[in-house]
GUPA-732190 format. One record per residue: residue number from 1; residue in three letters; x, y, z of N, C-alpha, C in turn. Coordinates in nm, 2 decimals, m for minus. Layout:
# GUPA-732190
(NUM, 'Ala', (X, Y, Z), (X, Y, Z), (X, Y, Z))
...
END
This chain:
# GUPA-732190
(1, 'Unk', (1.14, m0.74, m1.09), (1.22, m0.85, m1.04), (1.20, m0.97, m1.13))
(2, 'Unk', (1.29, m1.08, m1.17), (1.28, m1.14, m1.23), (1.21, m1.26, m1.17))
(3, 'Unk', (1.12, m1.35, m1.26), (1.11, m1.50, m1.20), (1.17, m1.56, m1.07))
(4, 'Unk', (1.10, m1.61, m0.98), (1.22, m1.66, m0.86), (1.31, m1.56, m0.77))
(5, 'Unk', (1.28, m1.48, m0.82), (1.37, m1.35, m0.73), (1.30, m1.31, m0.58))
(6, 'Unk', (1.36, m1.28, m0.51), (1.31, m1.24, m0.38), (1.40, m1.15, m0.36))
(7, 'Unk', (1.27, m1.03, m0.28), (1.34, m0.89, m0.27), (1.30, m0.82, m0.14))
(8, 'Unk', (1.38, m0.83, m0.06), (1.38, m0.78, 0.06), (1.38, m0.65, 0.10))
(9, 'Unk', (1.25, m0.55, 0.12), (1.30, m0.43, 0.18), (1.30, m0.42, 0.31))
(10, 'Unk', (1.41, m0.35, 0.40), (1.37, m0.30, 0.52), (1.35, m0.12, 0.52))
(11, 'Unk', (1.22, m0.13, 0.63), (1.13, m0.02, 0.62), (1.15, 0.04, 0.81))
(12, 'Unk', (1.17, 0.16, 0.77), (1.21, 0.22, 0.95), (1.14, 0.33, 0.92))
(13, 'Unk', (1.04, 0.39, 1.04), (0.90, 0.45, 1.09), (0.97, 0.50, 1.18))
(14, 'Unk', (1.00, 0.64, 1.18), (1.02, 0.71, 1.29), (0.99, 0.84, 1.35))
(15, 'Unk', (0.88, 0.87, 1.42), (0.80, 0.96, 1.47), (0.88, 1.08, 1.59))
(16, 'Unk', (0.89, 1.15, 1.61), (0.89, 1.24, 1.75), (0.80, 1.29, 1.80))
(17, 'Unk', (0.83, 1.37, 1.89), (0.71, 1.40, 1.98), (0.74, 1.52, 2.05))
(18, 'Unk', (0.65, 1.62, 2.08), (0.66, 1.71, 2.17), (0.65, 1.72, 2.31))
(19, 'Unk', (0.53, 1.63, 2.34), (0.53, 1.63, 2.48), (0.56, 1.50, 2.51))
(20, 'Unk', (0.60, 1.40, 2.58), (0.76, 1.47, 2.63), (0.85, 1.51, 2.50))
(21, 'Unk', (0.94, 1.61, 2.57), (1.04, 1.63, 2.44), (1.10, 1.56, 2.39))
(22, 'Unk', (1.18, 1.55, 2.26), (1.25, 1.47, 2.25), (1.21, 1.36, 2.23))
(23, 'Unk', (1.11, 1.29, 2.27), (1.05, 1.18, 2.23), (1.08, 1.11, 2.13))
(24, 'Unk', (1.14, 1.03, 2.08), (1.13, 0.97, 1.95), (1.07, 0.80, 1.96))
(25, 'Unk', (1.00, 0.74, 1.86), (0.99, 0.61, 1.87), (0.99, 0.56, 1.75))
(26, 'Unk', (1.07, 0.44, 1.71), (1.06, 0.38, 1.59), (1.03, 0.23, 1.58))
(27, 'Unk', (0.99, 0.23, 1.45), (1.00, 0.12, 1.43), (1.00, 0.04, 1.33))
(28, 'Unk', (1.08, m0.09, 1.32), (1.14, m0.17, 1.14), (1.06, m0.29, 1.12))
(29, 'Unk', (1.08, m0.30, 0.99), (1.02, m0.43, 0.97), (1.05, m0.46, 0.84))
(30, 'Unk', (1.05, m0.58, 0.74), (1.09, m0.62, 0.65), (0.99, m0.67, 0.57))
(31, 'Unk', (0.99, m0.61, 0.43), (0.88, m0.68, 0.34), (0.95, m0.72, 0.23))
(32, 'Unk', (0.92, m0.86, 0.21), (0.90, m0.96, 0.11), (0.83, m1.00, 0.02))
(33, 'Unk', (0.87, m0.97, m0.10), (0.81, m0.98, m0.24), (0.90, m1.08, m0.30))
(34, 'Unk', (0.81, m1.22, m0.32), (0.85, m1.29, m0.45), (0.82, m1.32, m0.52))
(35, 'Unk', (0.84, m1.38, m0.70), (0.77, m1.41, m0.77), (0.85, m1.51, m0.88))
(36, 'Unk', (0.71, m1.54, m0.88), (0.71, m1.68, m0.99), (0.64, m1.65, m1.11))
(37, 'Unk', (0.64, m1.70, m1.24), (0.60, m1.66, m1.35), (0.61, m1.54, m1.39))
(38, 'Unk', (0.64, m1.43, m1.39), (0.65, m1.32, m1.47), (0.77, m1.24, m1.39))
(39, 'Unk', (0.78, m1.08, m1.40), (0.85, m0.99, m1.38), (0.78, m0.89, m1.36))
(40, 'Unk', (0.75, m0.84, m1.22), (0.64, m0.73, m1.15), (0.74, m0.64, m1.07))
(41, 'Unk', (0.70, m0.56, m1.14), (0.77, m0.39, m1.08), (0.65, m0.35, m1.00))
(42, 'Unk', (0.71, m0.31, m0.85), (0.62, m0.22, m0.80), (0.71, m0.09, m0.77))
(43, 'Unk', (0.59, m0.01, m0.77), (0.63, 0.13, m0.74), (0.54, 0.22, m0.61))
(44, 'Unk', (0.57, 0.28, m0.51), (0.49, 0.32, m0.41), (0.51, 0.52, m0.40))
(45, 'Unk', (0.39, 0.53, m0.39), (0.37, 0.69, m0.39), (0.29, 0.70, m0.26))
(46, 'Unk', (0.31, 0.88, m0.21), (0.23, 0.90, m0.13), (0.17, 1.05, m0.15))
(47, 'Unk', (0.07, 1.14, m0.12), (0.08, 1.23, m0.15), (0.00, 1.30, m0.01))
(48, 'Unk', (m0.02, 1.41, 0.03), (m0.06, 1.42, 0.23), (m0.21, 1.49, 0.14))
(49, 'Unk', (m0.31, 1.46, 0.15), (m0.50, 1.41, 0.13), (m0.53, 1.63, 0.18))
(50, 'Unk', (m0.47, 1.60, 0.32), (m0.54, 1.76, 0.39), (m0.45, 1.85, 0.34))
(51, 'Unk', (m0.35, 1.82, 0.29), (m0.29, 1.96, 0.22), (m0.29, 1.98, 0.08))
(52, 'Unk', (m0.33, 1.89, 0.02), (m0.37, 1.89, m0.12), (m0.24, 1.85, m0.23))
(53, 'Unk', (m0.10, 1.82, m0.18), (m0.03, 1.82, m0.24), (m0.02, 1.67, m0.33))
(54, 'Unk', (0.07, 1.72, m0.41), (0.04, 1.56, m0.53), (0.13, 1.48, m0.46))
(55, 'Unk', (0.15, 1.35, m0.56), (0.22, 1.21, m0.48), (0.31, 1.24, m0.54))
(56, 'Unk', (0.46, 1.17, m0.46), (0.57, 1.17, m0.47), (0.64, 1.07, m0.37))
(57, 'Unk', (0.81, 1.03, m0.34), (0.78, 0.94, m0.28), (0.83, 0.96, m0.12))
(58, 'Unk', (0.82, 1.11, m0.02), (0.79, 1.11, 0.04), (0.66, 1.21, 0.08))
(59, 'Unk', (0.63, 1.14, 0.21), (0.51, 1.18, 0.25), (0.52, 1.29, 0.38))
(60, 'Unk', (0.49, 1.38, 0.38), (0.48, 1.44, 0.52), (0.33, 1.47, 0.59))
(61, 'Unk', (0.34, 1.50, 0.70), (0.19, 1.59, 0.72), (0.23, 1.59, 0.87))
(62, 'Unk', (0.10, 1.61, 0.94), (0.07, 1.66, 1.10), (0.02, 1.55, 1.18))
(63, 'Unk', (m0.01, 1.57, 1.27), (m0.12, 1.48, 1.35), (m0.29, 1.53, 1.29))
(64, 'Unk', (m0.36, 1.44, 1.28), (m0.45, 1.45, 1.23), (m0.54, 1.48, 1.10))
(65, 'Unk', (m0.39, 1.52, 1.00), (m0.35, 1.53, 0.87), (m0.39, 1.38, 0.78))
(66, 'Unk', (m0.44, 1.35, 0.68), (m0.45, 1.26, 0.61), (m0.34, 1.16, 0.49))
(67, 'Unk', (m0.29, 1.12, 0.50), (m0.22, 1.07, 0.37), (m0.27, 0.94, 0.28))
(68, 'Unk', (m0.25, 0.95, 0.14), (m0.25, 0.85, 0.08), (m0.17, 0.75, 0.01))
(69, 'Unk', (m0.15, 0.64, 0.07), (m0.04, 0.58, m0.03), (m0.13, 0.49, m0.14))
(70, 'Unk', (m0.03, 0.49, m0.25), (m0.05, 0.43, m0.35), (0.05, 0.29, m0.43))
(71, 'Unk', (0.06, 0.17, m0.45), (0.11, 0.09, m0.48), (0.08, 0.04, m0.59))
(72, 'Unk', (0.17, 0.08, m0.72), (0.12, 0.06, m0.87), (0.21, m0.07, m0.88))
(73, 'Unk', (0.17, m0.18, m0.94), (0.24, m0.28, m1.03), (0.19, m0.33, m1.20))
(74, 'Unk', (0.31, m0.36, m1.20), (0.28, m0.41, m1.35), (0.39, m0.53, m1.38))
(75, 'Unk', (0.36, m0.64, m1.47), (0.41, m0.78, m1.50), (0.48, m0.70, m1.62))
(76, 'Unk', (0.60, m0.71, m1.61), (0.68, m0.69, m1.69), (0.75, m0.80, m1.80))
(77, 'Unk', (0.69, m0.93, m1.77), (0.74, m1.04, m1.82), (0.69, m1.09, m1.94))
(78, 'Unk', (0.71, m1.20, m1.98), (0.61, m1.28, m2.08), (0.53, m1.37, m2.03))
(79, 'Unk', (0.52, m1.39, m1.91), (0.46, m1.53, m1.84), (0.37, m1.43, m1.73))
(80, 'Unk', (0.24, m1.47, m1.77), (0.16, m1.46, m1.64), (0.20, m1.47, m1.48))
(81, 'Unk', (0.17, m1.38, m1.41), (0.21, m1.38, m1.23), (0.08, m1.44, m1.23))
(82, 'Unk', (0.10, m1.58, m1.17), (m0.03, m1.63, m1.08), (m0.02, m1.60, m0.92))
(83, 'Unk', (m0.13, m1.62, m0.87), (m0.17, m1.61, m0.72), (m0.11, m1.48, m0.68))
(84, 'Unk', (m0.12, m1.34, m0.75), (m0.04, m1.27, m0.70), (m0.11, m1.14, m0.54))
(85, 'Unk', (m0.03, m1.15, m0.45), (m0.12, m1.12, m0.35), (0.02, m0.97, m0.33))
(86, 'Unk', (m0.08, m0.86, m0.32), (0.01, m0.73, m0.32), (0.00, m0.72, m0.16))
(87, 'Unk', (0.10, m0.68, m0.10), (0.07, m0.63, 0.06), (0.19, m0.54, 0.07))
(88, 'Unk', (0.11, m0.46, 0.14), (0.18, m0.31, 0.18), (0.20, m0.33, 0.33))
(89, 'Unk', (0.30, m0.28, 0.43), (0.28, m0.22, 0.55), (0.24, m0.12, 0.58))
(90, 'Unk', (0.14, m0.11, 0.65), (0.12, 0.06, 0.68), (0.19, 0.09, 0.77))
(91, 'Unk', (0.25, 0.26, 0.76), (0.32, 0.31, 0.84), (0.28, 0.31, 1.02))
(92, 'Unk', (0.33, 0.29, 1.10), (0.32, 0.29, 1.26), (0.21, 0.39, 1.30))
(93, 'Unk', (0.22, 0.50, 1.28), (0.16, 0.58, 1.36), (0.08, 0.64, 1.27))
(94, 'Unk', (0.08, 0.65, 1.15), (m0.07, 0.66, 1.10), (m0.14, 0.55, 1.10))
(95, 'Unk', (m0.27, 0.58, 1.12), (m0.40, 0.44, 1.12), (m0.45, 0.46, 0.98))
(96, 'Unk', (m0.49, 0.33, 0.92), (m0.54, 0.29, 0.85), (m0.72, 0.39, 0.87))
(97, 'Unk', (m0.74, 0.41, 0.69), (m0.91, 0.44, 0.73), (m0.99, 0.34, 0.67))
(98, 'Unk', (m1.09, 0.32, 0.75), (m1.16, 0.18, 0.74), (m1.26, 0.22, 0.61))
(99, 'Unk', (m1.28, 0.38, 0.60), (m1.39, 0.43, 0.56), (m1.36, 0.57, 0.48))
(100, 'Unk', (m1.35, 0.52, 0.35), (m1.28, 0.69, 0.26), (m1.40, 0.70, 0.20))
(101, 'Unk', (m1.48, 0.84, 0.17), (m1.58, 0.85, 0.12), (m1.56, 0.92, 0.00))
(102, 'Unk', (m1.41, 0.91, m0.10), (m1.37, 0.91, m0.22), (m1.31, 0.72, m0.26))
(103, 'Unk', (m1.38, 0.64, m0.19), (m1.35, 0.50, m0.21), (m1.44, 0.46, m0.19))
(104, 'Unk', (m1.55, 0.51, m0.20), (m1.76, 0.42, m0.16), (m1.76, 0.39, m0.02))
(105, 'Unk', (m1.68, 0.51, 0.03), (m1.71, 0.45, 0.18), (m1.64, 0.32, 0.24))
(106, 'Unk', (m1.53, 0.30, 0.15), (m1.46, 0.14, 0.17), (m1.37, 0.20, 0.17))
(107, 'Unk', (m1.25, 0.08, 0.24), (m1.14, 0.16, 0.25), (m0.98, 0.13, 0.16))
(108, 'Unk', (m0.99, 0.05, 0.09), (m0.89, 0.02, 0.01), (m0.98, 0.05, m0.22))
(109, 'Unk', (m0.89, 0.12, m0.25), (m0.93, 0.14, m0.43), (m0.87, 0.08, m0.50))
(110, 'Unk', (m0.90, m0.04, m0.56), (m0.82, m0.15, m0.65), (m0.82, m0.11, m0.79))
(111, 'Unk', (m0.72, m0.06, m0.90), (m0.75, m0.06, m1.00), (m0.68, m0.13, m1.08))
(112, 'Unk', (m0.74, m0.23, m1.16), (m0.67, m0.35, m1.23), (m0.72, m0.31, m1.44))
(113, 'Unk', (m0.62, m0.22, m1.47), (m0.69, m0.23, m1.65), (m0.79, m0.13, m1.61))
(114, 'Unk', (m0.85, m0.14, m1.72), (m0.99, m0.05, m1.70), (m1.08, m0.05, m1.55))
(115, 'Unk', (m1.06, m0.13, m1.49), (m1.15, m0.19, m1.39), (m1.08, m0.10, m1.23))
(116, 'Unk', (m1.17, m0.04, m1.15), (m1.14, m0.01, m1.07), (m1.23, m0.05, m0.96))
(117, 'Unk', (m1.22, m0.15, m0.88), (m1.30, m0.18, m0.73), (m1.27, m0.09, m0.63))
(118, 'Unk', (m1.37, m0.11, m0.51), (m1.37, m0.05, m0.36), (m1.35, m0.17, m0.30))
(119, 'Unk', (m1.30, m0.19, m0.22), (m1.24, m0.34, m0.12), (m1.28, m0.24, 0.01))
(120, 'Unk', (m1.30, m0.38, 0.12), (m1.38, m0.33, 0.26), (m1.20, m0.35, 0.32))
(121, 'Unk', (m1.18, m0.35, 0.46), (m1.11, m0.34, 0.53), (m1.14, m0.46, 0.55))
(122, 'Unk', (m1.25, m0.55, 0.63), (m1.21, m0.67, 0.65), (m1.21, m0.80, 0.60))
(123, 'Unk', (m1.11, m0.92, 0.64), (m1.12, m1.01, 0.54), (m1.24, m1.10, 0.53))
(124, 'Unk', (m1.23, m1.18, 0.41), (m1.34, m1.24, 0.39), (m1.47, m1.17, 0.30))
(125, 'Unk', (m1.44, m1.06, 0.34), (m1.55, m0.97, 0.23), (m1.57, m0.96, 0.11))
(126, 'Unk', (m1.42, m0.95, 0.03), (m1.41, m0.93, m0.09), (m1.23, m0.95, m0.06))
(127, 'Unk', (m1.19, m0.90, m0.18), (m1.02, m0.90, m0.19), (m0.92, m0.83, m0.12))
(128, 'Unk', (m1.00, m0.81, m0.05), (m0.90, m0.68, 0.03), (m0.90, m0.70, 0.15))
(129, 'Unk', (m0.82, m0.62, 0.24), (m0.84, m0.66, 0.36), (m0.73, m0.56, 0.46))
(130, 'Unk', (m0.77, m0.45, 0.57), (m0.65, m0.45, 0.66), (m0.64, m0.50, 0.77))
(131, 'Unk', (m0.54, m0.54, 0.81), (m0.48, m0.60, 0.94), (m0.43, m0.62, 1.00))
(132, 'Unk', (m0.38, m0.57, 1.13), (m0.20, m0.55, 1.19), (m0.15, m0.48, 1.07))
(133, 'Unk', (m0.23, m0.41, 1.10), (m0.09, m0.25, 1.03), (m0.07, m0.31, 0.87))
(134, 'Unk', (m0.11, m0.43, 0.80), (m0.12, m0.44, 0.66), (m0.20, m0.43, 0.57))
(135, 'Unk', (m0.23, m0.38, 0.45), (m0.30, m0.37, 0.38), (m0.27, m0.47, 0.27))
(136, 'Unk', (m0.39, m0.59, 0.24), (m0.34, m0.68, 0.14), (m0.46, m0.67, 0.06))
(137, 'Unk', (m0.38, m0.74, m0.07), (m0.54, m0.74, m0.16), (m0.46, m0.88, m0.26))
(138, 'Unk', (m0.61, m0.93, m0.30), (m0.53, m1.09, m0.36), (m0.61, m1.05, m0.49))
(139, 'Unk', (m0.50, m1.04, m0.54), (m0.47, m1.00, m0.68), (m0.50, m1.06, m0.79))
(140, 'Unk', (m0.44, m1.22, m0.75), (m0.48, m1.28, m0.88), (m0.40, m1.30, m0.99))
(141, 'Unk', (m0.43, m1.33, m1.09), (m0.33, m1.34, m1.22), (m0.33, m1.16, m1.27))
(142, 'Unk', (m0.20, m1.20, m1.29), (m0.12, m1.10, m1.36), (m0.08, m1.10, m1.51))
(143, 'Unk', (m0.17, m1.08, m1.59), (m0.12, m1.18, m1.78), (0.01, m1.06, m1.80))
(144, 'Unk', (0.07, m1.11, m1.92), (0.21, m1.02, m1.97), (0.18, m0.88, m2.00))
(145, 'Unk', (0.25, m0.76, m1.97), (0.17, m0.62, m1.94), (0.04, m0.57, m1.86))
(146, 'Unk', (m0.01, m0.63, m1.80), (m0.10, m0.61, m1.73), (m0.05, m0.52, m1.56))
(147, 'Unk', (m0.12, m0.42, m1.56), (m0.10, m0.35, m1.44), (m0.22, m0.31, m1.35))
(148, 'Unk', (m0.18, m0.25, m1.28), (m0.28, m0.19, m1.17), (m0.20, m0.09, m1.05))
(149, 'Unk', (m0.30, m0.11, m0.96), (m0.29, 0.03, m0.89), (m0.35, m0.03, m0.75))
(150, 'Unk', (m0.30, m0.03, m0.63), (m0.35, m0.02, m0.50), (m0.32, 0.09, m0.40))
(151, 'Unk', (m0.46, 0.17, m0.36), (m0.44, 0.27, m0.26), (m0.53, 0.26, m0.11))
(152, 'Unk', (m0.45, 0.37, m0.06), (m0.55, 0.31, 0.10), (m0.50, 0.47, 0.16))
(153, 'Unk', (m0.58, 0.51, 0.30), (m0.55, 0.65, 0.31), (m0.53, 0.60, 0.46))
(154, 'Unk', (m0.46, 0.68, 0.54), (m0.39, 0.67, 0.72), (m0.42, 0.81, 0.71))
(155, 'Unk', (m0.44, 0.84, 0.83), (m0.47, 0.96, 0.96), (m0.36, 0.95, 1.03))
(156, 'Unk', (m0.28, 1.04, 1.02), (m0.18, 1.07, 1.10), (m0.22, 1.08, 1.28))
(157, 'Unk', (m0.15, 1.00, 1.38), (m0.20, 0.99, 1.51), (m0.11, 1.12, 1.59))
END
């Protein structure tokens, strides 16, 4: 997206259920990305952790099945992205894991350039943080070509 641009997606979560039949429940919501100074592409993958299968961009699995999503960006501009704060929604009915023991036992994997952190789930700790169903991490300056990588794993309920 360009400088100044704002990009609205709307996102719909929709589960069924066996017992009762028929069941269904959904739910939407809208995420907002804007930016100033540069040109940041994001891209989101997921790939399902208990079945071993690779990322792609949908996700399936079971109850109690693991998934991982993944949120890569990169500044495609010539002007540094300041203050850049990446936030994801996590999907409804999978829960966030507080604790991946392929992430140091932390629950969000930040990879910026060569550099790859572990971020805690809560805020204040470090850069990361989940919350109400979001996963944020403050990012920071983005110089021209510079990218990264944000991942976080949910347990299907």
């Amino acid at each position: 997206a360009p400088s100044g641009a704002a990009d609205v997606a709307l996102l719909q979560d929709r589960a069924g259920s066996a017992n009762p039949p028929g069941g269904v429940a959904l739910r939407s919501l809208a995420d907002t990305t804007t930016v100033s100074g540069g040109e940041v592409r994001l891209e989101k993958r997921v790939r399902n952790v208990s079945q071993g299968t690779g990322f792609g961009t949908l996700g399936e699995g079971r109850p109690g099945e693991v998934l991982e999503y993944c949120v890569a960006y990169r500044n495609l501009g010539t002007a540094p992205v300041s203050q850049f704060v990446l936030t994801d929604p996590a999907p409804l009915f999978p829960a966030p894991l507080p604790s991946v023991p392929d992430y140091g036992g932390k629950a969000i994997r930040w990879s910026h350039g060569s550099a790859t952190l572990y971020l805690t789930a809560s805020q204040g700790d470090d850069a990361g943080e989940v919350s109400g169903g979001e996963v944020r991490v403050e990012v920071g300056n983005v110089g021209p070509g510079e990218a990264g990588e944000v991942c976080y794993r949910v347990q299907i309920r």
